[in-house]
Residue frames as qw, qx, qy, qz and C-alpha x, y, z in Angstrom:
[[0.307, 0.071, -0.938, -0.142, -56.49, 11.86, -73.07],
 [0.748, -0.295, -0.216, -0.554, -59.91, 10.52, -72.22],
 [0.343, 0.180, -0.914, -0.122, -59.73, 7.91, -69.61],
 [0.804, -0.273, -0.075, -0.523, -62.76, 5.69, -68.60],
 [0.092, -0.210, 0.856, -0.463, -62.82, 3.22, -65.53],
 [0.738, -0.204, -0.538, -0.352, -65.41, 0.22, -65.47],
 [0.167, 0.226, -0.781, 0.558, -65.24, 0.24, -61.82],
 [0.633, -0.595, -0.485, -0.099, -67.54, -1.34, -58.41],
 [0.020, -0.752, 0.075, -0.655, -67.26, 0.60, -55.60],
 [0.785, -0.525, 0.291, -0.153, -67.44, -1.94, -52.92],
 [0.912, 0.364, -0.064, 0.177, -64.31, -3.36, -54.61],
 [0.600, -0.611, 0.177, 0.485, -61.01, -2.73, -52.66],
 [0.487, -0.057, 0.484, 0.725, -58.68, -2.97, -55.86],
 [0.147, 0.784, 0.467, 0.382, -61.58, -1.01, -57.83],
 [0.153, -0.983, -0.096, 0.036, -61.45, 1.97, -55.36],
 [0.699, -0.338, 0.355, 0.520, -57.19, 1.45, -55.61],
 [0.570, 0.212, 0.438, 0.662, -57.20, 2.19, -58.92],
 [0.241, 0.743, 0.399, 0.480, -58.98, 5.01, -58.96],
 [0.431, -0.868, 0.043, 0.241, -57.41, 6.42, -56.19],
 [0.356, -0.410, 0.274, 0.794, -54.35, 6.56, -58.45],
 [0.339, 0.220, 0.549, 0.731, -55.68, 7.50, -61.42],
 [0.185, -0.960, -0.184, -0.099, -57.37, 10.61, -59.79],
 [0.217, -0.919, -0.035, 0.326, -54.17, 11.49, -58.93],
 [0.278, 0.017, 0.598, 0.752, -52.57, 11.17, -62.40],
 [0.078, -0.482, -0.697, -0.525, -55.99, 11.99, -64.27],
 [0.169, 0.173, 0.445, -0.863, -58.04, 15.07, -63.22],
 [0.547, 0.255, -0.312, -0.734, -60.42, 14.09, -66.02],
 [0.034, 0.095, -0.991, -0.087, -61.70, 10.41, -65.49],
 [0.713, -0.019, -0.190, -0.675, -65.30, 8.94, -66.69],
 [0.319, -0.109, 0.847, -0.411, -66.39, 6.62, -64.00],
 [0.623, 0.049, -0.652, -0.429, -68.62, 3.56, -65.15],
 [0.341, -0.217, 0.795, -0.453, -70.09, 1.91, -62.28],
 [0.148, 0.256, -0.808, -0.510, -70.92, -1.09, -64.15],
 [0.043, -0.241, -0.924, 0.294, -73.14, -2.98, -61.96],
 [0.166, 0.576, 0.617, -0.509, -75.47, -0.01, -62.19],
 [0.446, 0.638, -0.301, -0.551, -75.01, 1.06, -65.92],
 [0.773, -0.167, 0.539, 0.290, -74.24, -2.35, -67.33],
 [0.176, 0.575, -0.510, -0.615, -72.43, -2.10, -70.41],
 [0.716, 0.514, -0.064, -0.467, -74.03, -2.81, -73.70],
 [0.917, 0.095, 0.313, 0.227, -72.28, -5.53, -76.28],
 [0.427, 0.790, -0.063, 0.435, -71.00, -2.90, -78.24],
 [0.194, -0.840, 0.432, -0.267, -68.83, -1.72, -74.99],
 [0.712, -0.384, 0.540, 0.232, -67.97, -4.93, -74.06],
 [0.795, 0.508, 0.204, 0.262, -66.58, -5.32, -77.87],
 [0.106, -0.916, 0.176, -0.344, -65.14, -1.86, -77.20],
 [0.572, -0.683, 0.427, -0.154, -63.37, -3.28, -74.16],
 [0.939, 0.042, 0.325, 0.099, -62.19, -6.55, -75.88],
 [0.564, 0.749, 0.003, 0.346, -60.72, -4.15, -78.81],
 [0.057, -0.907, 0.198, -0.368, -58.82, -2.00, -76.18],
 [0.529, -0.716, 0.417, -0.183, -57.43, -4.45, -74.11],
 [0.535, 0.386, -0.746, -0.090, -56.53, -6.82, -76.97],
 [0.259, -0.163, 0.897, -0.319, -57.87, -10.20, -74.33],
 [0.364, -0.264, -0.845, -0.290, -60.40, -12.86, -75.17],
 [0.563, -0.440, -0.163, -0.681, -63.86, -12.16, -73.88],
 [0.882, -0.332, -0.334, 0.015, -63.29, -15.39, -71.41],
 [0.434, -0.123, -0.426, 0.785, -60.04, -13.85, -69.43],
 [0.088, -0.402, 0.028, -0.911, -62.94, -11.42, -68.73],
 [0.685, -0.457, -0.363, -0.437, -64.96, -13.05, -66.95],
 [0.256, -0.372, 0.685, -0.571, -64.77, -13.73, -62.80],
 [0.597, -0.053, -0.729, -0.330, -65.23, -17.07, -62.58],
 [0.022, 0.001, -0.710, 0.704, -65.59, -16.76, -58.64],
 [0.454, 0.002, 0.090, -0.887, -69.29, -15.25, -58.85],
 [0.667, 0.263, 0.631, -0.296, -72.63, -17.33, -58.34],
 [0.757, 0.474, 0.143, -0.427, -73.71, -16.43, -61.59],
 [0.365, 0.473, -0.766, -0.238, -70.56, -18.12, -63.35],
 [0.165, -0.189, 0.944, -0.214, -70.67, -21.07, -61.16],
 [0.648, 0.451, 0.449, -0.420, -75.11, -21.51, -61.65],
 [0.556, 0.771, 0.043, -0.307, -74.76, -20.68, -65.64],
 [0.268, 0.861, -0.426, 0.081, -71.24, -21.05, -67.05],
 [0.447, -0.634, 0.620, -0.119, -69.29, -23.19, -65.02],
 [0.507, -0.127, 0.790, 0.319, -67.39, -26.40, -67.29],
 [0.509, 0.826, 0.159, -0.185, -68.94, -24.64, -70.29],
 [0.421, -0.129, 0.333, 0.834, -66.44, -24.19, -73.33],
 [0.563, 0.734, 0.378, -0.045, -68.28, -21.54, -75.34],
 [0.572, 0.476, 0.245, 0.621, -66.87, -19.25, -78.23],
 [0.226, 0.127, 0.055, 0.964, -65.84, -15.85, -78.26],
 [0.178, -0.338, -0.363, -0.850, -69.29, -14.69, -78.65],
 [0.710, -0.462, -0.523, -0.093, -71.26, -16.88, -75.78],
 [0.549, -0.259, -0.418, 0.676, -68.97, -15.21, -73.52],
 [0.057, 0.097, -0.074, 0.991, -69.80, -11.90, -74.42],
 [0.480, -0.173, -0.834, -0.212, -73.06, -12.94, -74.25],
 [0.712, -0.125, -0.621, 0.303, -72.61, -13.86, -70.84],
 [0.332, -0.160, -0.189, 0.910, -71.19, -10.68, -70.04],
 [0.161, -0.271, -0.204, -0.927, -73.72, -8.79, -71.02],
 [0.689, -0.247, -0.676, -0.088, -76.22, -11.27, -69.61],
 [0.824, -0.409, -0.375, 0.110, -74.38, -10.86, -66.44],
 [0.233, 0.715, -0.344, 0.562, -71.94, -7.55, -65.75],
 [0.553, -0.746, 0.340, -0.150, -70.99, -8.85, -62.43],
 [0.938, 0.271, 0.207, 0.068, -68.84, -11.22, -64.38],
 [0.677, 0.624, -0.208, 0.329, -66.86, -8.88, -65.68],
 [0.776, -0.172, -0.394, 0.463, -63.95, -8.28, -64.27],
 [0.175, -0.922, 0.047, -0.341, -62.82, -4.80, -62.58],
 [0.063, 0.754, 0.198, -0.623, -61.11, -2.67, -62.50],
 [0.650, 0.450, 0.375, 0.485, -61.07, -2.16, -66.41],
 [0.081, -0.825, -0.174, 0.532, -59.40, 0.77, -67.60],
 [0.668, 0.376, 0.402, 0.501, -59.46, 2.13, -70.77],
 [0.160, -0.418, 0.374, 0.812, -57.68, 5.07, -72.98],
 [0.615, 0.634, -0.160, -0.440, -58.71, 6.14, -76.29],
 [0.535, 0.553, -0.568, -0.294, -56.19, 3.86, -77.78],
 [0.418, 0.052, -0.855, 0.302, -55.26, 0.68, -75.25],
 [0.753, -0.540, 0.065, -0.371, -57.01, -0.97, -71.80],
 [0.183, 0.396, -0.780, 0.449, -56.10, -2.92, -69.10],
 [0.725, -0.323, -0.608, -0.011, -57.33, -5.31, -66.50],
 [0.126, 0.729, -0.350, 0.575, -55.99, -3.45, -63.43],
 [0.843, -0.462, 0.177, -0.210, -55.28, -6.17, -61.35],
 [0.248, -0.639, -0.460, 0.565, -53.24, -5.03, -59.24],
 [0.159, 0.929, 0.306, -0.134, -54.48, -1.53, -59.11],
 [0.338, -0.770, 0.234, 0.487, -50.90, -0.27, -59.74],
 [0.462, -0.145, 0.555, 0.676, -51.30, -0.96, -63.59],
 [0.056, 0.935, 0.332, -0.110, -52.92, 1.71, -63.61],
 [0.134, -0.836, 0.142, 0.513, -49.93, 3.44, -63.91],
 [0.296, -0.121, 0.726, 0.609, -48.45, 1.68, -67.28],
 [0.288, 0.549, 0.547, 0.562, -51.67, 3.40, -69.21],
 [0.108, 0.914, 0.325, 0.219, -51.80, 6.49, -67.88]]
């Protein structure tokens, strides 16, 4: 089973999860988002896998929500958008499977996809 982590490294719960799923998974494809951002087509990818709306992706903590985004309603698409626009936004840790994802917050549901 393939699984890929959308993860930030200065992220406590980010480095959590992958500290277990290195030791379930010897085989894991690390995505350090912040310095690969992901494309629209992954974040679609991610939206498909984790079966959530593009807006429960988004960290509304960050500047760039609060400058850009903040009391905005947009659609489905303006979020992804957004995300792409802005991959500190997204949230993290994301882990996905060939067939299902997760939000992995906390880092320990990590263990209900792999």
């Amino acid at each position: 089973m393939k699984v890929t982590i959308y993860h930030n490294p200065r992220c406590g719960k980010s480095r959590e999860a992958l500290r277990i799923l290195s030791e379930k998974e010897p085989d894991i494809e690390i995505v350090e988002y912040l310095k690969t951002p992901p494309s629209k087509e992954d974040i679609l990818k991610i939206l498909e896998l984790t079966k959530v709306a593009a807006k429960d992706l988004i960290r509304t903590n960050e500047a760039e929500f609060k400058d850009n985004y903040k009391g905005k309603d947009l659609d489905e698409e303006g979020w992804i958008d957004a995300l792409v626009k802005f991959p500190k936004l997204l949230q993290r840790p994301i882990v996905l499977t060939d067939v299902s994802g997760i939000v992995a917050r906390p880092p320990e549901l990590v263990n209900e996809i792999v």
